[in-house]
LOVEX-755703 format. One record per residue (C-alpha): residue number from 1; x, y negated, z negated. Coordinates in Angstrom, 3 decimals. Layout:
NUM  X  Y  Z
...
# end
This chain:
1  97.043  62.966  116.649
2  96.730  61.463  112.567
3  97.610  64.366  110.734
4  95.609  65.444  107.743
5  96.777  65.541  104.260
6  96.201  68.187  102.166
7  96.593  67.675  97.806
8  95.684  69.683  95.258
9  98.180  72.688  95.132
10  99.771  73.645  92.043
11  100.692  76.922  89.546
12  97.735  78.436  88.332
13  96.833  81.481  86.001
14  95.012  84.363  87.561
15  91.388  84.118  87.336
16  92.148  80.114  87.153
17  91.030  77.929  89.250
18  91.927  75.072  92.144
19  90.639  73.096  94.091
20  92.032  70.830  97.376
21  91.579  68.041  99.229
22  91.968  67.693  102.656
23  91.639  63.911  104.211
24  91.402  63.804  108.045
25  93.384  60.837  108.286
26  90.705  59.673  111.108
27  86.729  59.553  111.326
28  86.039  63.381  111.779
29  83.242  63.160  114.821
30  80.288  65.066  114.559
31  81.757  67.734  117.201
32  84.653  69.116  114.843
33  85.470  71.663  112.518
34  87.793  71.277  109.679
35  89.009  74.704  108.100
36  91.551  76.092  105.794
37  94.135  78.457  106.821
38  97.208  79.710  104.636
39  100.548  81.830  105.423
40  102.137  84.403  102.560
41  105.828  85.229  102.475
42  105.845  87.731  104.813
43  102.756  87.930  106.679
44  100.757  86.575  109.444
45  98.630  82.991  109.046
46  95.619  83.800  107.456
47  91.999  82.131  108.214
48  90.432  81.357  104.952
49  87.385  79.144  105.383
50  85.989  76.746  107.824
51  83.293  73.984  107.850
52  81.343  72.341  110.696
53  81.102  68.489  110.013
54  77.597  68.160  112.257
55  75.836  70.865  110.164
56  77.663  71.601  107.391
57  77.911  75.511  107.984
58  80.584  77.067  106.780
59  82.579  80.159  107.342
60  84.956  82.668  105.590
61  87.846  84.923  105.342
62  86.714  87.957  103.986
63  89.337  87.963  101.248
64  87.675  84.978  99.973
65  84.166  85.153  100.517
66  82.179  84.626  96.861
67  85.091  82.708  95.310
68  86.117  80.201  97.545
69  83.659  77.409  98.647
70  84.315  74.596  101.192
71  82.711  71.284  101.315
72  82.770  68.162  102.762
73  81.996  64.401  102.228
74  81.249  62.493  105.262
75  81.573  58.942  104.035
76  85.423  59.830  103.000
77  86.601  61.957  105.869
78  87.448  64.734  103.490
79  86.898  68.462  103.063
80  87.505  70.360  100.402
81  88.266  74.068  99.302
82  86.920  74.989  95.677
83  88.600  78.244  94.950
84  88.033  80.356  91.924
85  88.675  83.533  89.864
86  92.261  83.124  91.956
87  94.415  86.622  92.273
88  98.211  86.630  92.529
89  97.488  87.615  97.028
90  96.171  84.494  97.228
91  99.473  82.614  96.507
92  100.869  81.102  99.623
93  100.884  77.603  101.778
94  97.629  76.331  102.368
95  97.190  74.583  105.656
96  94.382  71.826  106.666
97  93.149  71.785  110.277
98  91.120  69.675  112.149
99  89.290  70.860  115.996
100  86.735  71.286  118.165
101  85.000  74.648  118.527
102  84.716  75.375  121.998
103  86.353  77.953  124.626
104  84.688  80.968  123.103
105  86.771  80.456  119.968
106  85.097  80.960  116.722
107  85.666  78.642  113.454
108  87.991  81.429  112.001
109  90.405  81.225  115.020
110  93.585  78.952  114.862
111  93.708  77.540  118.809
112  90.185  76.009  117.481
113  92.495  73.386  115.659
114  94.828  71.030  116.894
115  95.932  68.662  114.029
116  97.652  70.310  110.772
117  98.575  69.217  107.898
118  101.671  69.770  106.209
119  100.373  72.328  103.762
120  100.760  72.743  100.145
121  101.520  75.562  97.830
122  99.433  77.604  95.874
123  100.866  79.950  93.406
124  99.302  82.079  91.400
125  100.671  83.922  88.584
126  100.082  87.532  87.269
# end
């Protein structure tokens, strides 16, 4: 499997905002789902949002649901994760996945995806 690569992490203000990049590396078929996932010192991975490349829906974590956005360009390969008015909880490592929903899993669940990137960090500071 060709890994995707995530950019676009940094130090940001709170109520700043980020955005990243995630490029699949590979055509993304019509079939798949790419979706962002992160992990905070400390606690369990956490789904954050989720796009469908055949439709375009998209999907969310409820932490981040009205400032996040994902997106996607077809013609790159890439999907993307606008996130704004950023809190201090949402520091952690930010994870791109690519997968096929399928199995009764929803977008949101993490044996959807089986190619990760190597995550990047996103802090945010108080």
């Amino acid at each position: 499997q060709v890994q995707p690569v995530e950019s676009g992490g940094g130090l940001v203000q709170a109520g700043g905002s980020l955005r990243l990049s995630c490029a699949a590396s590979r055509r993304v078929w019509r079939n798949y789902t790419m979706a962002w996932f992160r992990t905070a010192p400390g606690k369990d991975r956490e789904f954050v949002a989720a796009i469908s490349w055949s439709n375009g829906a998209t999907y969310y974590g409820a932490s981040v649901k009205g400032r996040f956005t994902i997106s996607r360009d077809n013609a790159e390969n890439t999907a993307y994760l606008q996130m704004n008015s950023l809190k201090p909880e949402d520091t952690a490592v930010y994870y791109c996945a690519r997968g096929e929903v399928r199995g009764g899993w929803g977008p949101g669940d993490h044996r959807v995806y089986t190619s990760w990137g190597q995550g990047g960090q996103v802090t945010v500071s108080s």
